[in-house]
C-alpha positions in Angstrom: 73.7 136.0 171.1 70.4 137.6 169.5 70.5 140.7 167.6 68.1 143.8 169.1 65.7 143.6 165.9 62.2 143.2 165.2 61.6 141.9 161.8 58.3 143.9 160.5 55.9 142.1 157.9 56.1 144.7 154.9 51.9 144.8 154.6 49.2 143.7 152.1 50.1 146.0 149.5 52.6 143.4 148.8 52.0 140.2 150.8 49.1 138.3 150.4 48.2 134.2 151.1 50.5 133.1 148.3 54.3 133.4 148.4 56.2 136.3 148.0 60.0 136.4 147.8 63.1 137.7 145.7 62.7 141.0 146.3 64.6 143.8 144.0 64.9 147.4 144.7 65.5 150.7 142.9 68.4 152.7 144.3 66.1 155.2 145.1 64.4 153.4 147.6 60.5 154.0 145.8 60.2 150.9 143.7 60.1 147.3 144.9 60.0 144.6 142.2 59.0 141.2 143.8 58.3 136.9 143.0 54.8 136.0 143.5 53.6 132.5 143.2 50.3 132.5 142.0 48.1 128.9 141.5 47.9 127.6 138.3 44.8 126.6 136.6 45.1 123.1 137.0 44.9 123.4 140.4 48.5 121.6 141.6 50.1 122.0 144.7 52.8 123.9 142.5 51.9 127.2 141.3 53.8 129.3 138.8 56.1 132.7 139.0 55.0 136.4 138.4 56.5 139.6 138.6 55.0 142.1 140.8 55.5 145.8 141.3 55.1 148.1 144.1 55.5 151.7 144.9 56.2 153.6 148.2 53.7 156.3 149.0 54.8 159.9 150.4 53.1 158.2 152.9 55.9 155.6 153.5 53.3 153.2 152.8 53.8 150.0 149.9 51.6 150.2 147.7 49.1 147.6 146.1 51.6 145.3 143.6 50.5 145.3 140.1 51.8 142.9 137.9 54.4 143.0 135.2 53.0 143.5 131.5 52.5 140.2 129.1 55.2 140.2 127.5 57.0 140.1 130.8 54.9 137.4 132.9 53.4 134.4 130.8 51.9 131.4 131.9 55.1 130.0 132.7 57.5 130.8 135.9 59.4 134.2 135.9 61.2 134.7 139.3 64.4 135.9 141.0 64.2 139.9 139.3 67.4 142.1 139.4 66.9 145.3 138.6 69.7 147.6 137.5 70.8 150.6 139.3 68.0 153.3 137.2 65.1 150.5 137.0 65.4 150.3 133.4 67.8 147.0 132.7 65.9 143.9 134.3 67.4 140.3 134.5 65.5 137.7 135.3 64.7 133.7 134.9 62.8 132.4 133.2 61.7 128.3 133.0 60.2 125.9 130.7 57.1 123.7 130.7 57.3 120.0 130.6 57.8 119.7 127.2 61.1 121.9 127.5 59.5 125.2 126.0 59.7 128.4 127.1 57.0 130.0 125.6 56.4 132.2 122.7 59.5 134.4 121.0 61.6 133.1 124.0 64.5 130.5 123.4 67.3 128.9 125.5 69.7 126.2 126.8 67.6 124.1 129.5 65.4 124.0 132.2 66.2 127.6 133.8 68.3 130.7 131.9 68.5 134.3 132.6 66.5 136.9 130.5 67.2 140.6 129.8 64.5 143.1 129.1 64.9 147.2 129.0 62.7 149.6 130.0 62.5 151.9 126.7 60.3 154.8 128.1 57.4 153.7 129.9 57.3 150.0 128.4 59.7 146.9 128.1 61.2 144.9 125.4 60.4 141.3 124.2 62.8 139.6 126.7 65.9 137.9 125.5 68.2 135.6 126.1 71.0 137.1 128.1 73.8 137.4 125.7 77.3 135.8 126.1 78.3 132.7 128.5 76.3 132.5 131.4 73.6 130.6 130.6 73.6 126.7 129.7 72.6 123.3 129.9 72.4 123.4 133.5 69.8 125.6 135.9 70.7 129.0 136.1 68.7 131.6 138.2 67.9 134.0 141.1 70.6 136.9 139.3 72.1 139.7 140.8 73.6 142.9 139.0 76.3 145.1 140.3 75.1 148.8 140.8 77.9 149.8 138.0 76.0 147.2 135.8 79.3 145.2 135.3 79.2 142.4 137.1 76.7 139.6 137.5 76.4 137.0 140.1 74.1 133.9 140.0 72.9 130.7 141.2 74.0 127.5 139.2 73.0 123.8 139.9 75.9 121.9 140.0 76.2 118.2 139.6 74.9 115.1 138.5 71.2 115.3 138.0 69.0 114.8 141.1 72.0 116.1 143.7 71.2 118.8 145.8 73.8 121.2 145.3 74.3 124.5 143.8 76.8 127.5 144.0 77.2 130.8 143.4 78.6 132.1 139.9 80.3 135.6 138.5 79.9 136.9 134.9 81.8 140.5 133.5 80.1 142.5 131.1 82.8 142.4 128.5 83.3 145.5 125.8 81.1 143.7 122.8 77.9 143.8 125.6 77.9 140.3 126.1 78.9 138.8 129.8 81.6 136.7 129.9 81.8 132.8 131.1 81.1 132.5 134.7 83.7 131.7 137.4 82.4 130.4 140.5 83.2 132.2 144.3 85.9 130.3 145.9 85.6 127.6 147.9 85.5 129.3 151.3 81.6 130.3 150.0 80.7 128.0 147.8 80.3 124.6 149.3 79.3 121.0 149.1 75.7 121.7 149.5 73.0 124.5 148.4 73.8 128.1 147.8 71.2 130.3 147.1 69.5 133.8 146.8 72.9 136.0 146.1 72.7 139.9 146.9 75.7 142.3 145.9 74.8 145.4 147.5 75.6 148.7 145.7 78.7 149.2 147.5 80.3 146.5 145.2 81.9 144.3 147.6 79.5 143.4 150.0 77.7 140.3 149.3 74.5 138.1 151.1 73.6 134.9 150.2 71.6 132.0 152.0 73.1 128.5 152.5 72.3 125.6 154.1 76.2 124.2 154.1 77.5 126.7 156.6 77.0 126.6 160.1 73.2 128.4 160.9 70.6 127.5 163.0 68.3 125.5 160.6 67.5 125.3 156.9 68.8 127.9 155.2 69.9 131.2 157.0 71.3 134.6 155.4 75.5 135.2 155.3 77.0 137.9 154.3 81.0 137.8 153.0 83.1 140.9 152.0 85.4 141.0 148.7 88.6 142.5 150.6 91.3 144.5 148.7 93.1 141.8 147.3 90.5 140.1 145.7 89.4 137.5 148.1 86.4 137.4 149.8 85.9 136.7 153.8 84.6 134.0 155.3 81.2 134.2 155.6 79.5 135.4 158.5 76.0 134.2 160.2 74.0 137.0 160.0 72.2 135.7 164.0 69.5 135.2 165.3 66.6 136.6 164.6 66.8 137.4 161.2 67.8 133.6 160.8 65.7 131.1 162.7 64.9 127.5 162.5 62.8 128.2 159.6 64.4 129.0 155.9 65.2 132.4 155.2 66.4 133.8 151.8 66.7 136.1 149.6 68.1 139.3 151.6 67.6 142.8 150.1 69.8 145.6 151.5 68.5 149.2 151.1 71.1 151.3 149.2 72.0 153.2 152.5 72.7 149.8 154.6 70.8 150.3 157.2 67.2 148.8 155.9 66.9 145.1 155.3 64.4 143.2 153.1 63.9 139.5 153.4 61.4 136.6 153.1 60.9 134.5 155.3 57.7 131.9 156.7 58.1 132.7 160.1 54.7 132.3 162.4 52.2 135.3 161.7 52.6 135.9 158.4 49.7 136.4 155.5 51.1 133.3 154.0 53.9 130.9 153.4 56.5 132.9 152.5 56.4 137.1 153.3 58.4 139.4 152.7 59.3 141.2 156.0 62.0 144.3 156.7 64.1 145.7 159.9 66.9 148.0 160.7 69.8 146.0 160.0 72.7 145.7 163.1 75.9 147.7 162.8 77.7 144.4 161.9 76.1 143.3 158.9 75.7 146.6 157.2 77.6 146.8 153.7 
């Protein structure tokens, strides 16, 4: 039962032959804040993470994406941006190298953890770790922050070492400024296998997230569940064919007015492997 869309590739202001993904938007619809993976110097098959910004012409046209200042992008990976509600709170992840470093004035818990910088008029602070009980031993990433700037959900590898799992986490902003310890989404989203690329939208309640443990049509497709009155949330839905295909898709951005969708995906006919592409989103699956 296809959905009546036709998934646009967002242009070469933004996409080029490398990976794009992750993308993060202001509420006003003009800034787009994106993952690029760029090679390294070393020439292996695994590049490393950048930030990269874009602006939206009068023209409706995406402009050429610049990259995030020095003290934001290093030569290690920065990915999976969330930008708060008036573009000036940005939480992000950052990794280490081999040796378990994560580069100059930054420190942490292991592997992956989630950094907060502020836009303090027209340039950011040092990045630091994000203060309180999110982040620890384990791989934390690909954040996403609540419109009222109260409530963060992320991805956490769960586990023994080497088992491909990981689920999606929820952290409150408590009264001190720190975020509290997380709390993983019930069982009825979370599952056995890999949860990924989570999206509140600004409403609140309306959540997207990719998995490859519910029923989809091949690697990792796009859901979307809803936090209901009580508390709960739904059960997820499949968000159909074609916004999902055989191919992975993740990280979904929803416009703030619901009814423009972002997402990245290596679908045939792109600029490279992974594109960021956009569509009217169905009824259905709006927030």
């Amino acid at each position: 039962n296809p959905s009546d869309i036709n998934p646009l590739n967002i242009g070469t202001g933004i996409n080029t032959k490398h990976p794009e993904y992750f993308p993060t938007l202001t509420v006003d619809g003009k800034t787009l804040l994106f993952t690029r993976e760029i090679p390294n110097n070393d020439n292996t098959p695994r590049g490393q993470e950048d930030f990269f910004v874009s602006r939206l012409s009068e023209k409706n046209i995406w402009g050429k994406a610049e990259p995030m200042p020095k003290n934001i992008n290093t030569s290690r990976n920065e990915g999976a941006p969330t930008l708060s509600a008036d573009g000036r709170t940005l939480i992000f992840v950052a990794c280490t190298d081999q040796a378990g470093d994560y580069g100059p004035g930054r420190e942490g818990y292991g592997s992956c953890d989630l950094f907060v910088t502020y836009k303090v008029g027209s340039k950011w602070t040092n990045p630091i770790n994000l203060p309180g009980d999110v982040n620890t031993h384990a791989w934390e990433s690909q954040p996403a922050l609540s419109s009222d700037g109260k409530t963060l959900y992320f991805i956490r590898r769960v586990g023994r070492r080497g088992t491909q799992r990981s689920d999606i986490f929820f952290s409150s902003l408590q009264e001190d400024g720190t975020w509290s310890k997380a709390k993983p989404l019930p069982e009825n989203i979370n599952t056995n296998r890999m949860e990924t690329s989570v999206h509140i939208h600004p409403d609140g309640k309306t959540l997207y997230f990719s998995s490859d443990g519910h029923v989809g049509l091949g690697g990792q497709d796009i859901f979307m569940t809803q936090r209901q009155p009580d508390g709960s949330w739904s059960n997820p839905k499949n968000l159909g064919y074609p916004i999902n295909t055989k191919n992975d898709e993740n990280s979904l951005l929803v416009g703030p007015d619901g009814d423009i969708a972002f997402f990245a995906s290596n679908r045939s006919g792109g600029y490279g492997k992974l594109d960021i592409y956009y569509f009217e989103l169905p009824e259905e699956y709006r927030p």
